[in-house]
C-alpha positions as CSV (number, residue, x, y, z in Angstrom):
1,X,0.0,0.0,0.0
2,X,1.6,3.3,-1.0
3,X,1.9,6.1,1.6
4,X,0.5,9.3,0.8
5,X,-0.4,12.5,2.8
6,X,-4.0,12.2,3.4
7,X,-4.9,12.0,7.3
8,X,-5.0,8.5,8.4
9,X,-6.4,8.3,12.0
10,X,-5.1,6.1,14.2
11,X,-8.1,5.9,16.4
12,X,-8.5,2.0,16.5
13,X,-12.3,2.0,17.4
14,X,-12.3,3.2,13.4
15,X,-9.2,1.7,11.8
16,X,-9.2,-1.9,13.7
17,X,-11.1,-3.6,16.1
18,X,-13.7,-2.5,18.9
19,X,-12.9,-2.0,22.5
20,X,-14.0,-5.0,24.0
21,X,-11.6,-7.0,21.8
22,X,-8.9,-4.8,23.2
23,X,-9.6,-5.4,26.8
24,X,-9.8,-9.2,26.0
25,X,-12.1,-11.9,27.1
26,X,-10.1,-12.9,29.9
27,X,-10.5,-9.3,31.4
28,X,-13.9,-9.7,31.3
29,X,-14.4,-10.9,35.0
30,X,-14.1,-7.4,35.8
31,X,-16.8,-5.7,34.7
32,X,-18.1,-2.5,35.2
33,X,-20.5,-3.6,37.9
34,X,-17.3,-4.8,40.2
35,X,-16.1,-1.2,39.9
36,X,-15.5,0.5,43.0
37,X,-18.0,3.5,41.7
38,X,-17.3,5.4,45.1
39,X,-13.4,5.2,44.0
40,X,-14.4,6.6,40.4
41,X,-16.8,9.3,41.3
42,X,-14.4,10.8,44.6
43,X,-12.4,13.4,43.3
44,X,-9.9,13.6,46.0
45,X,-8.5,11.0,45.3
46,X,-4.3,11.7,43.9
47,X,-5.4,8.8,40.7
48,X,-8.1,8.0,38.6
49,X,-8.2,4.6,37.1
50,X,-8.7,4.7,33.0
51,X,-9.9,1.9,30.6
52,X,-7.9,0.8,27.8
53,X,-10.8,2.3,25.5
54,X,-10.2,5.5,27.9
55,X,-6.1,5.2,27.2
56,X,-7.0,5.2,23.5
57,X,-8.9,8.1,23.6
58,X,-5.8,9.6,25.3
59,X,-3.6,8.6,22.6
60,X,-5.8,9.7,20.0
61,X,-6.4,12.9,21.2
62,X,-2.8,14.0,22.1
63,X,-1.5,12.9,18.3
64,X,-4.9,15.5,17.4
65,X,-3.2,18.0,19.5
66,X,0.1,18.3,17.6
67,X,-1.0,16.9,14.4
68,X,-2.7,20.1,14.5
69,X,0.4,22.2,14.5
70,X,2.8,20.3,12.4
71,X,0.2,19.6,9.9
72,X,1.7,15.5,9.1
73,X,-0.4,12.5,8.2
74,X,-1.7,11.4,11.6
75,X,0.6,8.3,11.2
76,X,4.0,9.9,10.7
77,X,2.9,12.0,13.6
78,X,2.6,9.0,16.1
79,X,5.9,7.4,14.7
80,X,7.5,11.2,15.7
81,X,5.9,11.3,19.1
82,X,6.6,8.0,20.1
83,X,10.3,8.3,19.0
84,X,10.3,11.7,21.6
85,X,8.2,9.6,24.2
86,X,5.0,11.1,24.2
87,X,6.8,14.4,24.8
88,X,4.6,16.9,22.9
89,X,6.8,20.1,24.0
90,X,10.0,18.2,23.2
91,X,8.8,17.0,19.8
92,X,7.0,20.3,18.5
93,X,10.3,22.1,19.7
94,X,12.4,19.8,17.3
95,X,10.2,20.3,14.5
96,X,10.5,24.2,14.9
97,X,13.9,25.0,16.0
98,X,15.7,22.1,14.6
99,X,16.7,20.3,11.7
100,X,13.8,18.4,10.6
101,X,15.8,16.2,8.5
102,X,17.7,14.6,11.3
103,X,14.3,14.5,13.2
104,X,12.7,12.2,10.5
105,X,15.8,10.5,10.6
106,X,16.2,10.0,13.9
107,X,12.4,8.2,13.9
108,X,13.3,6.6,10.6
109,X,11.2,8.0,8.6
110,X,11.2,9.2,5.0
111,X,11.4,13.3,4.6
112,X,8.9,15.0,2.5
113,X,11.7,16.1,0.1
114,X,12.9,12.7,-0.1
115,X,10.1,10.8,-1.4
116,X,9.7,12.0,-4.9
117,X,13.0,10.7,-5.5
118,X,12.7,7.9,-3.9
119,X,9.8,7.0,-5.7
120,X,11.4,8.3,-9.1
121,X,14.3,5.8,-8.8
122,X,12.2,2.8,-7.6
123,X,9.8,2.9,-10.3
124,X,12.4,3.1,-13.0
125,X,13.9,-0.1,-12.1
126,X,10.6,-1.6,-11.3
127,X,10.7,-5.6,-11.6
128,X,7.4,-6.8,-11.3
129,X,7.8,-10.1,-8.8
130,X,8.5,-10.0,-5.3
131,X,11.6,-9.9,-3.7
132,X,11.3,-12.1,-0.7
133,X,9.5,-15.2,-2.8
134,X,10.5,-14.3,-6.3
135,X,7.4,-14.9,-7.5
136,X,6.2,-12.9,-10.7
137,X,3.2,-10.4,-9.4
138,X,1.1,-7.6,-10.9
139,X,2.4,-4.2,-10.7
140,X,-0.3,-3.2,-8.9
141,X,-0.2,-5.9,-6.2
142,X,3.4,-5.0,-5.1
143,X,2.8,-3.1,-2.0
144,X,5.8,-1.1,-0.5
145,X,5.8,2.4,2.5
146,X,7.7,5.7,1.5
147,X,10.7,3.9,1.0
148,X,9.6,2.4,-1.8
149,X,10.3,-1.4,-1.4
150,X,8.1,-3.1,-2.7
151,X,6.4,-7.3,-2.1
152,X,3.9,-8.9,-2.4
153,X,1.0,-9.0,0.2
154,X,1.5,-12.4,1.6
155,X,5.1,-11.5,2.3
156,X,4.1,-8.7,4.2
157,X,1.6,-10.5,6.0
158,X,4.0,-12.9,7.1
159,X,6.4,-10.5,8.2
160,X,4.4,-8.4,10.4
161,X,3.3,-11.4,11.8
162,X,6.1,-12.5,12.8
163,X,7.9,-8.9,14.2
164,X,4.5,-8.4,16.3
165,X,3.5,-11.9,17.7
166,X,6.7,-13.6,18.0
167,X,8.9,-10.7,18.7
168,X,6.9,-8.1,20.4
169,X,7.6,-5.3,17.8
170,X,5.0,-2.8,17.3
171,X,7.0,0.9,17.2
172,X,10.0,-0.3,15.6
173,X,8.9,-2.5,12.7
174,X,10.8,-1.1,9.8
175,X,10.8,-2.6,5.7
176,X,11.2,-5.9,5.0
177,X,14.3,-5.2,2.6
178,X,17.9,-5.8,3.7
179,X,19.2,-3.0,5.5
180,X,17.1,-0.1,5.2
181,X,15.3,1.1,8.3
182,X,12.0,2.9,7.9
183,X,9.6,2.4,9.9
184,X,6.3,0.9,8.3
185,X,3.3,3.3,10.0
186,X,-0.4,2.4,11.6
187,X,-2.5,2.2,8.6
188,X,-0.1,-0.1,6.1
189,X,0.2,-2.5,9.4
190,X,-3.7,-2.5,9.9
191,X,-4.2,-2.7,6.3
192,X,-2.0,-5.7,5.6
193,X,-3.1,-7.8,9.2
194,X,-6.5,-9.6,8.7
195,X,-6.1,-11.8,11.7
196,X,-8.1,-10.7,14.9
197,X,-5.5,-12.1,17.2
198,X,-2.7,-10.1,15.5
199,X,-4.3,-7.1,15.5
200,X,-5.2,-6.9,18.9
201,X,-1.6,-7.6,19.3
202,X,-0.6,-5.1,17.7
203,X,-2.6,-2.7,19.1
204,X,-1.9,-3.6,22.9
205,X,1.7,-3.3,22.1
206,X,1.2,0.3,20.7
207,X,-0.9,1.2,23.8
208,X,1.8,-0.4,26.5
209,X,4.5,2.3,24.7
210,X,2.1,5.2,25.1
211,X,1.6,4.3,29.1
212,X,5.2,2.9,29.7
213,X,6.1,6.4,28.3
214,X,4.4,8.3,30.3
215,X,5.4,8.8,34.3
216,X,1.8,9.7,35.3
217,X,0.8,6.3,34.3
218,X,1.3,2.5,35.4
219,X,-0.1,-0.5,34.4
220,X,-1.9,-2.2,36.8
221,X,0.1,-5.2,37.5
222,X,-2.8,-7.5,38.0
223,X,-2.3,-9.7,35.0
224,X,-5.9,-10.5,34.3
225,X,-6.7,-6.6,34.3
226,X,-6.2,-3.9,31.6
227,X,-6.8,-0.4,33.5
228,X,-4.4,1.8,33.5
229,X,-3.8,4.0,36.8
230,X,-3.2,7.8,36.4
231,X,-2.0,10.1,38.6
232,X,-1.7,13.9,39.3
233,X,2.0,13.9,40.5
234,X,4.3,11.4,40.3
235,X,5.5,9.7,43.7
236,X,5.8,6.4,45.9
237,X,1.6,6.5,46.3
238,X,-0.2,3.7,46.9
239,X,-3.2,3.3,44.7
240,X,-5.7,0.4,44.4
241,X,-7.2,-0.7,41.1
242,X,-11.0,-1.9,40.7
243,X,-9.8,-5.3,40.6
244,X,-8.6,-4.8,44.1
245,X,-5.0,-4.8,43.3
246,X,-3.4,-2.5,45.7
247,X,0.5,-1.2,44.3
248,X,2.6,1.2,44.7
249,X,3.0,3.3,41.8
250,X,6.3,4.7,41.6
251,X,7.9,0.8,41.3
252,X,5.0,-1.0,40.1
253,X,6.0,-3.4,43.4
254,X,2.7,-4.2,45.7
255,X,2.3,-1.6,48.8
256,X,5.8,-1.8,50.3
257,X,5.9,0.7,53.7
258,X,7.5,1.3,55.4
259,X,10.9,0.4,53.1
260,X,11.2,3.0,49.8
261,X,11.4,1.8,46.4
262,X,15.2,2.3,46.2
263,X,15.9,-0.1,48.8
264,X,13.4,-2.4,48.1
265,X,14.5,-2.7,44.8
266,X,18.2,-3.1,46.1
267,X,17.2,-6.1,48.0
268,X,14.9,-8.2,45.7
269,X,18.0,-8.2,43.4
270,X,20.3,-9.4,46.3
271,X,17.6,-11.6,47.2
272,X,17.3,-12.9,43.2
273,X,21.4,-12.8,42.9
274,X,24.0,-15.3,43.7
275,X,26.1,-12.6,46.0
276,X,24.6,-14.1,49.3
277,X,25.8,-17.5,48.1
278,X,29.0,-16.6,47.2
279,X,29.7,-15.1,50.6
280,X,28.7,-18.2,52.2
281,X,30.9,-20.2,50.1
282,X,34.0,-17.2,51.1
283,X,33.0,-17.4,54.9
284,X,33.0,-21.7,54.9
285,X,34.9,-22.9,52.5
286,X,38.7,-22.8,51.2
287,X,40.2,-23.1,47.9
288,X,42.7,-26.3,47.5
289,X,46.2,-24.7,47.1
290,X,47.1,-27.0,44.3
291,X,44.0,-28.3,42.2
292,X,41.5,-25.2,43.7
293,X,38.4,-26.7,44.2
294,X,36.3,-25.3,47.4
295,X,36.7,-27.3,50.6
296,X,34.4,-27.1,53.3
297,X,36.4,-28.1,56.7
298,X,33.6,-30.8,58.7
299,X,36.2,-32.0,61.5
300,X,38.2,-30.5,64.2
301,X,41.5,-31.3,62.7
302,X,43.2,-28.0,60.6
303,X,45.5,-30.1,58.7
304,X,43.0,-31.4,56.1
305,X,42.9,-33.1,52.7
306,X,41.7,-32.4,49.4
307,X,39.6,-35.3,48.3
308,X,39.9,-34.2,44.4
309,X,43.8,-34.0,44.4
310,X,44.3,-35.8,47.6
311,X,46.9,-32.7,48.8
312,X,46.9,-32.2,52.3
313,X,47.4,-28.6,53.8
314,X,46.9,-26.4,56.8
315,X,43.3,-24.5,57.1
316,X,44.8,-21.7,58.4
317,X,47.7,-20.6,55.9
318,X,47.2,-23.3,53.5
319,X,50.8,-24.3,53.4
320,X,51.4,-27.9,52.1
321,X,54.7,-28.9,53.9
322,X,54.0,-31.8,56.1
323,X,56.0,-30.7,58.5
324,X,53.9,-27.3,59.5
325,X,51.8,-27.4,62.7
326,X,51.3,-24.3,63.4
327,X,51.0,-20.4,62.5
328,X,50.4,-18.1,64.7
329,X,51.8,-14.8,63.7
330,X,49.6,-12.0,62.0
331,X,49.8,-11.6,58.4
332,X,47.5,-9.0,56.7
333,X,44.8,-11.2,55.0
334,X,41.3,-10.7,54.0
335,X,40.2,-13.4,57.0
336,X,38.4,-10.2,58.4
337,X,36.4,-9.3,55.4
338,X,35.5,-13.0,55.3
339,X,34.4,-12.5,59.3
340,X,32.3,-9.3,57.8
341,X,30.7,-11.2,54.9
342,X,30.2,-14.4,57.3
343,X,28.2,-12.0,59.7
344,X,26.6,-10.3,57.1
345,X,25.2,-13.3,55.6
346,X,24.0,-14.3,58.9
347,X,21.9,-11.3,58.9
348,X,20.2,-11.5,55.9
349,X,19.0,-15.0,56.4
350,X,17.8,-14.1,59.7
351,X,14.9,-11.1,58.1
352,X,14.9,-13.0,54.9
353,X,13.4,-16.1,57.0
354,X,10.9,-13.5,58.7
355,X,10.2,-11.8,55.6
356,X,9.0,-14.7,53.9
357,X,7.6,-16.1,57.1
358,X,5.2,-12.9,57.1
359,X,4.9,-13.3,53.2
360,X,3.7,-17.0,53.5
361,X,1.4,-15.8,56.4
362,X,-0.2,-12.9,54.0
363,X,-1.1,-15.7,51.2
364,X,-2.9,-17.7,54.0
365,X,-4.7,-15.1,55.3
366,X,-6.2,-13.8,52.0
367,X,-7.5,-17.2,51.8
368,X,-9.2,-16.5,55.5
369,X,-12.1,-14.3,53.2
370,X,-13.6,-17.0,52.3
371,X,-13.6,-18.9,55.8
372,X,-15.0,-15.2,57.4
373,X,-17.8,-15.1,54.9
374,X,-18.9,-18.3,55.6
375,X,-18.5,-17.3,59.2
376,X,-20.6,-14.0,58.9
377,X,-23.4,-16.2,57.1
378,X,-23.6,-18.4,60.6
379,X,-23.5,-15.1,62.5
380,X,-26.6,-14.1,60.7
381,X,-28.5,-17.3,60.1
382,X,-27.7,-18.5,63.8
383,X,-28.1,-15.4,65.9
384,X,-29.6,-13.4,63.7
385,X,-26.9,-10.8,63.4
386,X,-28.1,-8.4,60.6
387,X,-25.7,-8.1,57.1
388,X,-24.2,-4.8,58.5
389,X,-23.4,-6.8,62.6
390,X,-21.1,-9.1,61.1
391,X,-19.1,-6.6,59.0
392,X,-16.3,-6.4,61.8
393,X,-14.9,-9.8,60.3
394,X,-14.0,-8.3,57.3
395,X,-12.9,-5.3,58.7
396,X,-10.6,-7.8,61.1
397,X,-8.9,-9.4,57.9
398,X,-8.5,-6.3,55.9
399,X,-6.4,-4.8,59.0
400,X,-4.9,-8.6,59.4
401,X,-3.4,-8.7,55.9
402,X,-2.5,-4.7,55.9
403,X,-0.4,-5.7,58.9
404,X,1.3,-8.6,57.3
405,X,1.9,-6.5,54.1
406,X,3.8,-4.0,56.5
407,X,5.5,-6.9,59.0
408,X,7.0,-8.2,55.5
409,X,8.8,-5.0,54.9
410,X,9.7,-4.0,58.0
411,X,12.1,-6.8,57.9
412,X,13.5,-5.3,54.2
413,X,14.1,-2.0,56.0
414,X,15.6,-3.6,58.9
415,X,18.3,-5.4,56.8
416,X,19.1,-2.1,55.5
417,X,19.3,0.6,58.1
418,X,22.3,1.2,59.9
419,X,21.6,0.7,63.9
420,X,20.8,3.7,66.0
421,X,18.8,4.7,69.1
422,X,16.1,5.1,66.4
423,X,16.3,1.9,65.3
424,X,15.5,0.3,68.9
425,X,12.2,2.1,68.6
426,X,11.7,1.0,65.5
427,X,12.4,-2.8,67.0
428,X,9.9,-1.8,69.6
429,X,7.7,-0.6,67.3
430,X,7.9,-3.6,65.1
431,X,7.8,-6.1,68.1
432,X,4.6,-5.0,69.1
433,X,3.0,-5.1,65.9
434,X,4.1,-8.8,65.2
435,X,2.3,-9.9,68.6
436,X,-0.8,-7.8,68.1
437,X,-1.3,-9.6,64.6
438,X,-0.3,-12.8,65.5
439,X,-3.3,-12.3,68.6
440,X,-6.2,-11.0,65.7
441,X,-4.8,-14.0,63.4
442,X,-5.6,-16.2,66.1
443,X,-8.7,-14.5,67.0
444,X,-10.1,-15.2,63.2
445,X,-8.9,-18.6,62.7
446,X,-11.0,-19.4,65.4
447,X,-14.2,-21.9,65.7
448,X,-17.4,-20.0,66.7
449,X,-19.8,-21.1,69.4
450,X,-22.7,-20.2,71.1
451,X,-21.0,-19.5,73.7
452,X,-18.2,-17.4,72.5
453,X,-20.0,-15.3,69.8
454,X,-20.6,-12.3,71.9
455,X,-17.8,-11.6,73.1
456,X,-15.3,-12.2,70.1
457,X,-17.0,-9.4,68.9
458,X,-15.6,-7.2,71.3
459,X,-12.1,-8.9,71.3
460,X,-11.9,-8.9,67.1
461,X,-12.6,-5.5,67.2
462,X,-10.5,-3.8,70.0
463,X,-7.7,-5.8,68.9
464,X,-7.5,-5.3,65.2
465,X,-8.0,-0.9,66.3
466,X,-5.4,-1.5,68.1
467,X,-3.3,-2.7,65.7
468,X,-4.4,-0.8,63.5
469,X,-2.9,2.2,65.3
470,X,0.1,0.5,66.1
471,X,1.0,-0.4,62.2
472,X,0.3,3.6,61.5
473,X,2.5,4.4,64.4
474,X,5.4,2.2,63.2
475,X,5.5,3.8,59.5
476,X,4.8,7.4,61.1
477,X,7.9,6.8,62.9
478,X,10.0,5.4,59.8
479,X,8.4,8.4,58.2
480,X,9.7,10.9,60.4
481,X,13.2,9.4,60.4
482,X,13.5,9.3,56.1
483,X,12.0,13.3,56.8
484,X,14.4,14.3,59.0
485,X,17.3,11.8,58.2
486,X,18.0,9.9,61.2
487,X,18.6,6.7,58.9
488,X,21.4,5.9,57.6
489,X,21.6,3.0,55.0
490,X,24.4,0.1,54.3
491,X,26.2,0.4,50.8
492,X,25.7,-2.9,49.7
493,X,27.4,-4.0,46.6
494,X,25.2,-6.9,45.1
């Protein structure tokens, strides 16, 4: 399909496939009437949650907004905006003060000046069969971009196919012919792809550069939900989707207080690398002096043997004379950095085990809905509690696995601070917590009777206020120490 200057919208409700196709069929458990409608209509909120149909509309009308100033076929004008990342100031102040050759370089595309020569030379040496299959074809069936390469339909077909399915390519699908680098735009895409599936593809992937691009919004990271979160400022917020993911949207990582991104993000990746490993192999294990394979020492005895190269040697120096017993003067070494990474090791396993303690905890507990609702059914059939009696349970277990959430990461933040007088509070703090929640767990898991039914009541709901209060108390605390910078934080190396 030849290029040409007309306006081509990009608006896919027109050029492709309807919304609901977009948002997919497994997205379809959330549907409007699961919407948190309070969370939509309260405008006081930092966020608003958009559809994909909504993000579209977005898309649409920023390329409007310029496309009205630089006066470019509505395709060229997304290529350009996506190559400046959805920066409309940036892009409309290249266009204007800069050389707009380079620009349309830059975003491989063809310049305005360039394409009637382009064209000129192509036709000339026209040869009417493809040049992927060689097959002969009609003039008119070759179909090529401003570039002018030109194949044959099928070709095409194939090779979008495979760039947007296979590979993920959506922005930077350029010709089909060896070595040049233009990018083929929105319409010839659309126009060649007949499949649903592909489409959709294709259009997703568009969609996910336009958000991605953009700092006010995230994804929400709920696989099986395609709303978009949009905030007024970027910052460490925590926002909840209508699917009920809660996130925090400056990482994309679930709620994560009282720890900040920047640490958290430190630790996963110690937590994901092989550093914590290799300082346990440095702190228990020595190299063989002649073969060097690691040796772990499992006996009392410091003269030991290699049981690869059968060398025996001293633990301590690692001399091999047989005649060495002992060595006790001081020789500069690195056996204290080995101490500090033995210790340090020993650390981490200790709130790593408690981390993932409170973590395993968490995914039990928002099983415990499903054992509360049945439990609020009894209430009312039983005793006749009315629907709004029994509504502390939920309450309980909404606190329960806020608490957990926050226990998990207090151990993260732990692993990370520096110790201070601060710090002991923060222990206190912290210490308090974990017993209040592990009370209220305890309180939820268990049986109702007759008998008890009144007055766990009382005890769900004084406990889980209290801690409540205690979990806002801990991160105002934490707070106040990253305001006024009482925390100091390890350099780690991972």
């Amino acid at each position: 399909m030849e290029s040409n200057d007309e306006e081509i919208s990009i608006d896919f409700e027109e050029d492709s496939i309807n919304e609901d196709e977009i948002t997919c069929q497994a997205h379809s458990s959330f549907s409007n009437s699961q919407m948190n409608c309070d969370q939509r209509s309260n405008e006081h909120l930092p966020y608003e949650i958009l559809t994909a149909e909504e993000i579209i509309k977005t898309m649409v009308e920023c390329v409007e907004e310029v496309n009205s100033v630089v006066q470019l076929s509505q395709n060229i004008t997304r290529i350009l905006l996506n190559h400046c990342k959805w920066d409309k100031e940036k892009l409309l102040e290249r266009y204007f003060d800069g050389v707009r050759y380079e620009l349309f370089k830059e975003a491989h595309i063809v310049y305005r000046s360039q394409k009637t020569a382009i064209d000129k030379a192509r036709y000339s040496h026209l040869k009417f069969h493809c040049g992927i299959c060689f097959e002969d074809v009609e003039k008119a069936a070759l179909i090529g971009g401003d570039c002018g390469h030109k194949f044959c339909k099928d070709c095409w077909t194939q090779y979008l196919t495979t760039k947007i399915m296979d590979e993920g390519s959506a922005n930077d699908i350029s010709c089909t012919a060896h070595g040049c680098g233009i990018l083929v735009d929105d319409r010839t895409v659309l126009s060649l792809i007949s499949e649903v599936n592909v489409r959709l593809r294709y259009q997703i992937l568009i969609t996910n550069s336009f958000v991605n691009c953009n700092k006010l919004l995230r994804w929400c990271p709920n696989p099986l939900c395609s709303h978009v979160v949009k905030v007024k400022f970027f910052d460490s917020l925590k926002v909840k989707c209508y699917c009920g993911t809660t996130f925090c949207f400056g990482c994309g990582e679930d709620w994560h207080e009282p720890v900040n991104c920047d640490l958290l993000s430190k630790w996963l990746k110690k937590c994901k690398g092989d550093s914590e490993t290799k300082k346990w192999i440095l702190a228990n294990t020595k190299s063989c002096p002649t073969c060097g394979v690691n040796i772990e020492k499992n006996g009392g005895c410091n003269w030991v043997h290699c049981k690869k190269c059968l060398t025996g040697f001293c633990w301590f120096c690692l001399k091999t004379t047989s005649n060495h017993f002992c060595c006790n003067v001081y020789k500069m070494s690195s056996d204290e950095t080995k101490e500090q990474n033995r210790a340090s090791l020993q650390k981490f396993l200790f709130y790593f085990d408690r981390y993932m303690n409170h973590k395993k905890s968490l995914q039990f507990e928002n099983t415990l809905y499903a054992s509360v609702n049945q439990k609020m059914d009894e209430m009312q059939l039983k005793h006749n509690w009315c629907f709004a009696e029994v509504q502390f349970l939920k309450k309980a277990v909404d606190v329960l696995c806020e608490c957990r959430q926050t226990l998990m990461y207090t151990y993260v933040f732990a692993d990370c601070v520096i110790k201070t007088n601060q710090l002991e509070i923060f222990e206190d703090n912290q210490r308090d917590l974990e017993q209040a929640t592990e009370i209220l767990s305890q309180y939820l898991e268990r049986d109702l009777t007759d008998d008890c039914v009144i007055n766990i009541k009382q005890k769900v709901q004084d406990k889980y206020k209290y801690c409540d209060s205690r979990r806002n108390a801990l991160v105002k605390h934490v707070q106040e120490g990253y305001d006024n910078e009482f925390w100091n934080f390890i350099v780690d190396t991972v």
